[in-house]
C-alpha positions as protocol buffer text, in pm:
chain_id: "A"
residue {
  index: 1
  type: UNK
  ca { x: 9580 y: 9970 z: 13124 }
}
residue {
  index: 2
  type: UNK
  ca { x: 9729 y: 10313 z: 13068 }
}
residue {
  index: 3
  type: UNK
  ca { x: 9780 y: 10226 z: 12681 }
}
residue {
  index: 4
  type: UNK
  ca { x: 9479 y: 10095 z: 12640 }
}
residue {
  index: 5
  type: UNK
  ca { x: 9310 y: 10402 z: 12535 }
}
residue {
  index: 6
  type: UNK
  ca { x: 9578 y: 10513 z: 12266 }
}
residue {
  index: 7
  type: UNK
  ca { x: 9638 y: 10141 z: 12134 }
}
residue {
  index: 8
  type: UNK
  ca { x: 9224 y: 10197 z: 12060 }
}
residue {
  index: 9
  type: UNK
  ca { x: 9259 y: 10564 z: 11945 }
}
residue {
  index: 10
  type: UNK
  ca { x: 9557 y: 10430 z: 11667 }
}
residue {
  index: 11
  type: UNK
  ca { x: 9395 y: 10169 z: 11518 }
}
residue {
  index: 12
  type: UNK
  ca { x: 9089 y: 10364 z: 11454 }
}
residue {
  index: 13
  type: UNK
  ca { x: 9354 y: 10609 z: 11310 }
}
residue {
  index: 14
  type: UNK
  ca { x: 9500 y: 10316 z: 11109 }
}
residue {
  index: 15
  type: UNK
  ca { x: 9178 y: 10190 z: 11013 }
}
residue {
  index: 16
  type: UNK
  ca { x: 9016 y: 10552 z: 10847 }
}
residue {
  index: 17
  type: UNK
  ca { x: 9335 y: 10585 z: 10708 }
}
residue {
  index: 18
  type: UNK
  ca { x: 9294 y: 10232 z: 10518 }
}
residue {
  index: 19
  type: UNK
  ca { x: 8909 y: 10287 z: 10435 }
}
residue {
  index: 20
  type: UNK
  ca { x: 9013 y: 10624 z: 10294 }
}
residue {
  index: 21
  type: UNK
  ca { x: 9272 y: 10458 z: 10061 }
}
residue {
  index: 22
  type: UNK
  ca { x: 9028 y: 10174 z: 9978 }
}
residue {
  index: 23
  type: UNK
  ca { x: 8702 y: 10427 z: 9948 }
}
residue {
  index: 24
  type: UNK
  ca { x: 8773 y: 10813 z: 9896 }
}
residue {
  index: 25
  type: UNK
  ca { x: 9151 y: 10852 z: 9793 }
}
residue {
  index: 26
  type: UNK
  ca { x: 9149 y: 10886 z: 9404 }
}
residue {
  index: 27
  type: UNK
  ca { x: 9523 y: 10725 z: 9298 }
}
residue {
  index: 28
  type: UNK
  ca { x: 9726 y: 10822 z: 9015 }
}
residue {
  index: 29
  type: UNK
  ca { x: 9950 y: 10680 z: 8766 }
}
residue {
  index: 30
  type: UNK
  ca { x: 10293 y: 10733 z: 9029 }
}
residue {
  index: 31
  type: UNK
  ca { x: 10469 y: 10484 z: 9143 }
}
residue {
  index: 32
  type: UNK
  ca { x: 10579 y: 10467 z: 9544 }
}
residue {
  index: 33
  type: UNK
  ca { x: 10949 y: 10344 z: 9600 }
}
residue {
  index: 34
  type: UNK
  ca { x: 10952 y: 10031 z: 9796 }
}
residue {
  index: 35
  type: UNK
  ca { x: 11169 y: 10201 z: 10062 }
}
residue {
  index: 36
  type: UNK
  ca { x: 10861 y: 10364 z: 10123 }
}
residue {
  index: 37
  type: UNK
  ca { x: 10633 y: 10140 z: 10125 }
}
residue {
  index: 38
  type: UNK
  ca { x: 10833 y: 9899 z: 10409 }
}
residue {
  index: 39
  type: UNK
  ca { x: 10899 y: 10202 z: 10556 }
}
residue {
  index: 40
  type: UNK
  ca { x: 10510 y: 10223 z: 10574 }
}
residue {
  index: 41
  type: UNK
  ca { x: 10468 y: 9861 z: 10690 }
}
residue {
  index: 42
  type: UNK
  ca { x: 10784 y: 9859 z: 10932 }
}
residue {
  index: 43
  type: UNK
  ca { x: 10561 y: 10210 z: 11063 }
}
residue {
  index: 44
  type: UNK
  ca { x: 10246 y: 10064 z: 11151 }
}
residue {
  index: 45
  type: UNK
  ca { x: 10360 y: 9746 z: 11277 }
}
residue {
  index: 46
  type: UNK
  ca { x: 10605 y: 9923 z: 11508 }
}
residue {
  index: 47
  type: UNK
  ca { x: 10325 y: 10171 z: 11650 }
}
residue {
  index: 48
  type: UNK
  ca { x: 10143 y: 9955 z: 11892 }
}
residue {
  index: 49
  type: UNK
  ca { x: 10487 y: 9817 z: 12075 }
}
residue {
  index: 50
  type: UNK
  ca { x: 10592 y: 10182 z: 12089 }
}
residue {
  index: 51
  type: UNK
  ca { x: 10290 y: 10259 z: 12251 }
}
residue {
  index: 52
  type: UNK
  ca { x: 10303 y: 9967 z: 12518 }
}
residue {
  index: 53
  type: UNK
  ca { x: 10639 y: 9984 z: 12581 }
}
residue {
  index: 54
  type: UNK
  ca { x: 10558 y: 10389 z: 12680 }
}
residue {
  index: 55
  type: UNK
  ca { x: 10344 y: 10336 z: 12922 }
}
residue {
  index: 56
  type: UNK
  ca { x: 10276 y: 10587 z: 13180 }
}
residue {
  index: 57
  type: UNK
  ca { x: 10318 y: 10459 z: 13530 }
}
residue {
  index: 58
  type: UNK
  ca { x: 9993 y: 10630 z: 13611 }
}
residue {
  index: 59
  type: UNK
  ca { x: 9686 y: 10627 z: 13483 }
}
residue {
  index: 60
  type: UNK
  ca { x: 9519 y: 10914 z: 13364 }
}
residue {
  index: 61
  type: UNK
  ca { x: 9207 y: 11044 z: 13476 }
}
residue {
  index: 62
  type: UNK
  ca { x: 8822 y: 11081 z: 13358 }
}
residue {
  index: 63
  type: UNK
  ca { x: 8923 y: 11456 z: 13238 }
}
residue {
  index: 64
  type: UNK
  ca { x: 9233 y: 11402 z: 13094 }
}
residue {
  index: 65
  type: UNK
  ca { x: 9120 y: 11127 z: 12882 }
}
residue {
  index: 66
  type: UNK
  ca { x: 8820 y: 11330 z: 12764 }
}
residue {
  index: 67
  type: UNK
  ca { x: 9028 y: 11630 z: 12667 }
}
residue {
  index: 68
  type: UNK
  ca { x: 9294 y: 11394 z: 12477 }
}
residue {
  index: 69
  type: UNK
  ca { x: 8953 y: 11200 z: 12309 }
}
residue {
  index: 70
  type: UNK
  ca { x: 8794 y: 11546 z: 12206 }
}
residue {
  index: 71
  type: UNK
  ca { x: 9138 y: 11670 z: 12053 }
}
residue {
  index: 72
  type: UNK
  ca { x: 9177 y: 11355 z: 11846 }
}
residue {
  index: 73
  type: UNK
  ca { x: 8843 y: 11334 z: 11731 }
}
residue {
  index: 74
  type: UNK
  ca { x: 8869 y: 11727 z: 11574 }
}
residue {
  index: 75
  type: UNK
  ca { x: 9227 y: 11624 z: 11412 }
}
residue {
  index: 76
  type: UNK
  ca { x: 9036 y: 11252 z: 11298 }
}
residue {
  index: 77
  type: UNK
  ca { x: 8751 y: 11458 z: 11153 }
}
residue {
  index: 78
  type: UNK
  ca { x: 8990 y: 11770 z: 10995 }
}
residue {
  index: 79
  type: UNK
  ca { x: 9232 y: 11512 z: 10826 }
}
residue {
  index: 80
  type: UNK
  ca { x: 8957 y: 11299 z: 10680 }
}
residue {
  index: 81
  type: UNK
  ca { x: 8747 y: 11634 z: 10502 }
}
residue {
  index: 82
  type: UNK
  ca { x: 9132 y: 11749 z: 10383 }
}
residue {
  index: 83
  type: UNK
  ca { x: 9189 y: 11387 z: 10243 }
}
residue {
  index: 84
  type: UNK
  ca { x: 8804 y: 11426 z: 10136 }
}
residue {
  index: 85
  type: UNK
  ca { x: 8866 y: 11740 z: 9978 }
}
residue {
  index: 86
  type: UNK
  ca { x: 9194 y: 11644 z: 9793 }
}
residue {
  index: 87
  type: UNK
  ca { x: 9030 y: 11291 z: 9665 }
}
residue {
  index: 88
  type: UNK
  ca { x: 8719 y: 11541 z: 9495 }
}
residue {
  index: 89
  type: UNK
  ca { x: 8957 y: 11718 z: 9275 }
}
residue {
  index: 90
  type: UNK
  ca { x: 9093 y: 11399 z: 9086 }
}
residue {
  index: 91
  type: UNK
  ca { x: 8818 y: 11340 z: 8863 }
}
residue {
  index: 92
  type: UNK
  ca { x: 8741 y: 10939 z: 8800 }
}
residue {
  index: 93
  type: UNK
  ca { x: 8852 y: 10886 z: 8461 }
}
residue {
  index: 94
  type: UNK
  ca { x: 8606 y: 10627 z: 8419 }
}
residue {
  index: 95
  type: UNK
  ca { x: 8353 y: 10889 z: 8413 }
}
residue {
  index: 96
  type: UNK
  ca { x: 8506 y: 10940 z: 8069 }
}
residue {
  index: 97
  type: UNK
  ca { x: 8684 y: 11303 z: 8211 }
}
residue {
  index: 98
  type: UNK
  ca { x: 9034 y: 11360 z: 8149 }
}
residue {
  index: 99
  type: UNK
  ca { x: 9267 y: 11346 z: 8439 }
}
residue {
  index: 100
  type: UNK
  ca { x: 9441 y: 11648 z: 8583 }
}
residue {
  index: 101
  type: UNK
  ca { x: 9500 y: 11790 z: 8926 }
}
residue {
  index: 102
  type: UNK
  ca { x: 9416 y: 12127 z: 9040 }
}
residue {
  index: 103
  type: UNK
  ca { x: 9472 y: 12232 z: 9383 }
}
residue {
  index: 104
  type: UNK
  ca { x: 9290 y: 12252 z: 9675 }
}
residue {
  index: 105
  type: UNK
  ca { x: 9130 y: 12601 z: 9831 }
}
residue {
  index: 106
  type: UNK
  ca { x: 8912 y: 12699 z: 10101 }
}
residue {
  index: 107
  type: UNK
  ca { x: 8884 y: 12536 z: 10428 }
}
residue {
  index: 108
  type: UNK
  ca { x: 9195 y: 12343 z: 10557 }
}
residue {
  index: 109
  type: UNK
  ca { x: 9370 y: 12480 z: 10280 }
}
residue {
  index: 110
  type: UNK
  ca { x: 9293 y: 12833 z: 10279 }
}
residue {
  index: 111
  type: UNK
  ca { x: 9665 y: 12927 z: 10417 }
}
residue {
  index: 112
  type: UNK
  ca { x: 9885 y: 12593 z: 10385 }
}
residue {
  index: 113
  type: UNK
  ca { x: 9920 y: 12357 z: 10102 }
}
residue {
  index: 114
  type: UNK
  ca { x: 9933 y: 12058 z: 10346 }
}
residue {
  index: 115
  type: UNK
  ca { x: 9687 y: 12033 z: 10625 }
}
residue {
  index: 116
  type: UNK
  ca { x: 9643 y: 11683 z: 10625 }
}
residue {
  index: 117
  type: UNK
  ca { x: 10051 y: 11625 z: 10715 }
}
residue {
  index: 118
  type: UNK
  ca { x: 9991 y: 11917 z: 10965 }
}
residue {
  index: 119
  type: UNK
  ca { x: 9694 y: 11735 z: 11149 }
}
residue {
  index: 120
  type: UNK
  ca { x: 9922 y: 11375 z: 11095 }
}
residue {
  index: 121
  type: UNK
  ca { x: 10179 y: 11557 z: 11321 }
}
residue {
  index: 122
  type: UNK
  ca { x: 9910 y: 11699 z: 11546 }
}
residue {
  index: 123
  type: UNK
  ca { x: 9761 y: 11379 z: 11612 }
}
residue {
  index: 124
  type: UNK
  ca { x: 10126 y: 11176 z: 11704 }
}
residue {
  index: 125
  type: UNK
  ca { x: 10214 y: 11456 z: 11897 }
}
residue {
  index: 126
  type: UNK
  ca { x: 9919 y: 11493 z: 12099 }
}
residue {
  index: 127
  type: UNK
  ca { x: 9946 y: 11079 z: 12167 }
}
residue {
  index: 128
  type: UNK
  ca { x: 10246 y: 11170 z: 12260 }
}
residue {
  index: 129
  type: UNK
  ca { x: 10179 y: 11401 z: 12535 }
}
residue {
  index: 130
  type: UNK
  ca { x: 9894 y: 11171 z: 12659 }
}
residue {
  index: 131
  type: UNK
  ca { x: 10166 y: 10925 z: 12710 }
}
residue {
  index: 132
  type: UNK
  ca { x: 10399 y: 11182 z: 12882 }
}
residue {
  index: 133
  type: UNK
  ca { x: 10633 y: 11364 z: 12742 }
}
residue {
  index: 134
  type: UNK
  ca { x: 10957 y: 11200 z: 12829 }
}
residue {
  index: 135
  type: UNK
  ca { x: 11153 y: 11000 z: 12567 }
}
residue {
  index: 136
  type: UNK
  ca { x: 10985 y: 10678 z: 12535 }
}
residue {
  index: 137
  type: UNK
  ca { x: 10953 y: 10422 z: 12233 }
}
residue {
  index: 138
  type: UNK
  ca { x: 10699 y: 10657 z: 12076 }
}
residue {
  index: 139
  type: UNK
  ca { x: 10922 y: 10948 z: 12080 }
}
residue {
  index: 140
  type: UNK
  ca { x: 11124 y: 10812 z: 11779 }
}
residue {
  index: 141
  type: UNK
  ca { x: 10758 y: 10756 z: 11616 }
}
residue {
  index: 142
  type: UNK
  ca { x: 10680 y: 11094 z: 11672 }
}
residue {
  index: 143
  type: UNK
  ca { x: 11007 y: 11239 z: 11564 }
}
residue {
  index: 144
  type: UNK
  ca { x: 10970 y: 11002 z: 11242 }
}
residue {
  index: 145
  type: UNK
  ca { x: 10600 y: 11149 z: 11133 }
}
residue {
  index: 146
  type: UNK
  ca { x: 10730 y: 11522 z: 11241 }
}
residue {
  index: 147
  type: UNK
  ca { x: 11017 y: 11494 z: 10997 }
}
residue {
  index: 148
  type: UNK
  ca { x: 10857 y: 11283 z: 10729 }
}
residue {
  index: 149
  type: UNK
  ca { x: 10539 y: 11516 z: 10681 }
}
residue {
  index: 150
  type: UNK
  ca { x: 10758 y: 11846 z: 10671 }
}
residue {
  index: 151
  type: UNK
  ca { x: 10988 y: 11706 z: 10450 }
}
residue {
  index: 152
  type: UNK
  ca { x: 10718 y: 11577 z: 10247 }
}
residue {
  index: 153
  type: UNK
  ca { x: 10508 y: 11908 z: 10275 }
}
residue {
  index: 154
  type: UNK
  ca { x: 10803 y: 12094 z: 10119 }
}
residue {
  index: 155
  type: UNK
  ca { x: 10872 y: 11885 z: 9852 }
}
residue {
  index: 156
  type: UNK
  ca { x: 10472 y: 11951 z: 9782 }
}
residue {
  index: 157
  type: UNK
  ca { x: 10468 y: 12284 z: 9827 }
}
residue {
  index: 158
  type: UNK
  ca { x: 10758 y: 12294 z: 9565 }
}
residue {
  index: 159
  type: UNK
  ca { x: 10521 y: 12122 z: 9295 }
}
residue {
  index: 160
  type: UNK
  ca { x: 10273 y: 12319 z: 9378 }
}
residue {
  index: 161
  type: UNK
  ca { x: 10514 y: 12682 z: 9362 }
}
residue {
  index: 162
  type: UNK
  ca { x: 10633 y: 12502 z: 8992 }
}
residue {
  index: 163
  type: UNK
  ca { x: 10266 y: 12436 z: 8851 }
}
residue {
  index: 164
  type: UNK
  ca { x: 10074 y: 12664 z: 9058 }
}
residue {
  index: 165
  type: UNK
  ca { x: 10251 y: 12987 z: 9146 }
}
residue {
  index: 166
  type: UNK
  ca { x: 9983 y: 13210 z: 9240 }
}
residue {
  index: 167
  type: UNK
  ca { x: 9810 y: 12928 z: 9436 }
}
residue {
  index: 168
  type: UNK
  ca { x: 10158 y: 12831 z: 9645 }
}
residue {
  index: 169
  type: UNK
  ca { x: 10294 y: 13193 z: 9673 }
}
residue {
  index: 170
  type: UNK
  ca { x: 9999 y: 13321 z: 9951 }
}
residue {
  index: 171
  type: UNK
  ca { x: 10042 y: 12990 z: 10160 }
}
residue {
  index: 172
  type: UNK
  ca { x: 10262 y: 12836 z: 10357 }
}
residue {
  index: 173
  type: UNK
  ca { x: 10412 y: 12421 z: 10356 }
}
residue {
  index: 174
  type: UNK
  ca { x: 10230 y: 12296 z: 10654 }
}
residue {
  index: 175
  type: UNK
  ca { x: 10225 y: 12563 z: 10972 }
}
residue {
  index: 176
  type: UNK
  ca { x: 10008 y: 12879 z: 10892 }
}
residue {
  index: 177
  type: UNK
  ca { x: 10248 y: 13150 z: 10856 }
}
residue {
  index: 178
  type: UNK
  ca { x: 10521 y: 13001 z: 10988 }
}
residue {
  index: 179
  type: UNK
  ca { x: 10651 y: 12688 z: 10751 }
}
């Protein structure tokens, strides 16, 4: 029963994160690698065993499980306006415009180039810590995202300090002031 309320809390993760791929993400010409994209699969089928095989041996309470709802429901609501916000500057080229990024400002993105994998490492870590912080199944999960968004938040950044200079040089990867 401990699990229950993370197993729930994940697949409405996993299922915004599909209707924003199938309704508000914008795609472009580039190819994924399909390392990646098992990686991806091997991912999400892999999260809800991690999560029952961490079980806590107690269960939490009323307030605990409020707190850990509230957090995950501001990180839920900040990544989908950054994804939001990111999708709005591809222009449909159906609408007869011609395609070309420009990078995002304001908001979320006012001192970091990558929000969205910031708030992606935010929300496994704070699943994490609901679970209890000792090294359980979901550790290596969380280890995974942590590394895979920074990683991937630097290589972005990069793009961004090659096309974009001025935009890139007055904000940081993915931590505010820090990375």
């Amino acid at each position: 029963m401990g699990t229950l309320i993370p197993l729930i809390v994940c697949l409405f993760h996993v299922a915004r994160r599909l209707y924003e791929c199938l309704f508000v993400h914008i795609f472009s010409d580039s190819k994924m690698s399909i390392v990646h994209y098992l990686t991806g699969h091997f991912f999400y089928l892999s999260l809800p065993v991690c999560i029952v095989c961490s079980e806590h041996p107690t269960d939490r309470g009323f307030t605990s499980s409020t707190v850990f709802l509230s957090v995950i429901i501001l990180l839920e609501t900040g990544q989908n306006l950054a994804m939001r916000q990111l999708a709005s500057l591809r222009p449909l080229e159906s609408k007869g415009m011609t395609a070309r990024y420009l990078p995002p400002t304001g908001s979320l993105f006012r001192h970091v180039t990558c929000p969205h994998y910031a708030l992606e490492i935010a929300f496994y870590t704070t699943v994490h810590i609901y679970l209890g912080l000792r090294l359980v199944p979901f550790s290596a999960l969380t280890g995974f995202v942590l590394v895979n968004q920074v990683c991937s938040a630097r290589k972005n950044h990069q793009w961004y300090s090659e096309h974009f200079p001025a935009y890139a040089k007055h904000r940081t990867s993915i931590f505010p002031f820090i990375l």
